[in-house]
C-alpha positions, 0 to 999 in steps of 0.5 A: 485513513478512516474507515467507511461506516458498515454496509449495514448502518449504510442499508439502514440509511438508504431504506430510512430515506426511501421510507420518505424520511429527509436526509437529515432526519435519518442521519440524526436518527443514526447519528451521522453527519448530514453530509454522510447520508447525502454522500450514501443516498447518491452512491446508491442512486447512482451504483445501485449498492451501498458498498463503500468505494476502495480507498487510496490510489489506483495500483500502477498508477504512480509518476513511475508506472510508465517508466517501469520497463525501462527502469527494470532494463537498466537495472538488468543492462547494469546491475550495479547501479546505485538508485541516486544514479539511477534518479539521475538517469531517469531525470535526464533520459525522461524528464522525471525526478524522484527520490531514489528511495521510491526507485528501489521500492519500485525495484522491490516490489519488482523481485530485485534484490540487493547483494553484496559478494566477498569483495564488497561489490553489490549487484542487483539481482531478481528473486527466483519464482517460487521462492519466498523473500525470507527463504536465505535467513535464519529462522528466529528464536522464541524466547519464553518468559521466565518461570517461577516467582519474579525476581525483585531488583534491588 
């Protein structure tokens, strides 16, 4: 995704257009496309500022949004659901497909986990509050470079 040009360069712009200078001859003086400075001139016609808008889609605002409730209550009502079923549910209960890979980032991004016990039985389980994701591992080493004169390999 690109980056929108700095607020900055934006003012400069819009303050060159309201100086009566021609949309074009401010983006060739900034060196932008002409289409950039029509693009801030009516974004700061019609808001009143020269921010950029947000980029990227709205959050909960994908096919699974609507859905998410009953996702979440068939995982608790069975917690040893396997995602490709849970797919299936969901296409057969409410006319949806999606990947099953997409249900457990939903479920991730929800505080579900996914856990194994000794018998190799995996069950989906939520995170505690207040707790962060990592707590359970154990924490890295940091392995510091060599010291002293480099070794040649021969």
């Amino acid at each position: 995704m690109g980056k929108p040009i700095s607020t900055d360069l934006r003012l400069r712009m819009v303050r060159g257009i309201a100086s009566g200078k021609s949309r074009r001859a401010v983006a060739a003086q900034f060196e932008v496309a002409p289409s950039t400075a029509v693009r801030v001139q009516a974004r700061y016609a019609a808001t009143g500022s020269v921010e950029p808008r947000r980029q990227g889609r709205p959050k909960g605002s994908g096919k699974l949004a609507p859905h998410r409730d009953a996702i979440i209550a068939k995982v608790k009502a069975r917690p040893d659901i396997t995602m490709p079923d849970l797919a299936a549910w969901l296409e057969a209960g409410h006319g949806v497909t999606v990947d099953p890979s997409n249900l457990s980032k939903l479920l991730c991004k929800q505080g579900f986990s996914y856990k194994k016990n000794a018998a190799g039985v995996g069950e989906r389980t939520q995170r505690r509050e207040g707790r962060p994701p990592d707590m359970g591992r154990a924490p890295s080493t940091f392995h510091a470079p060599p010291t002293g004169p480099p070794r040649l390999h021969r």
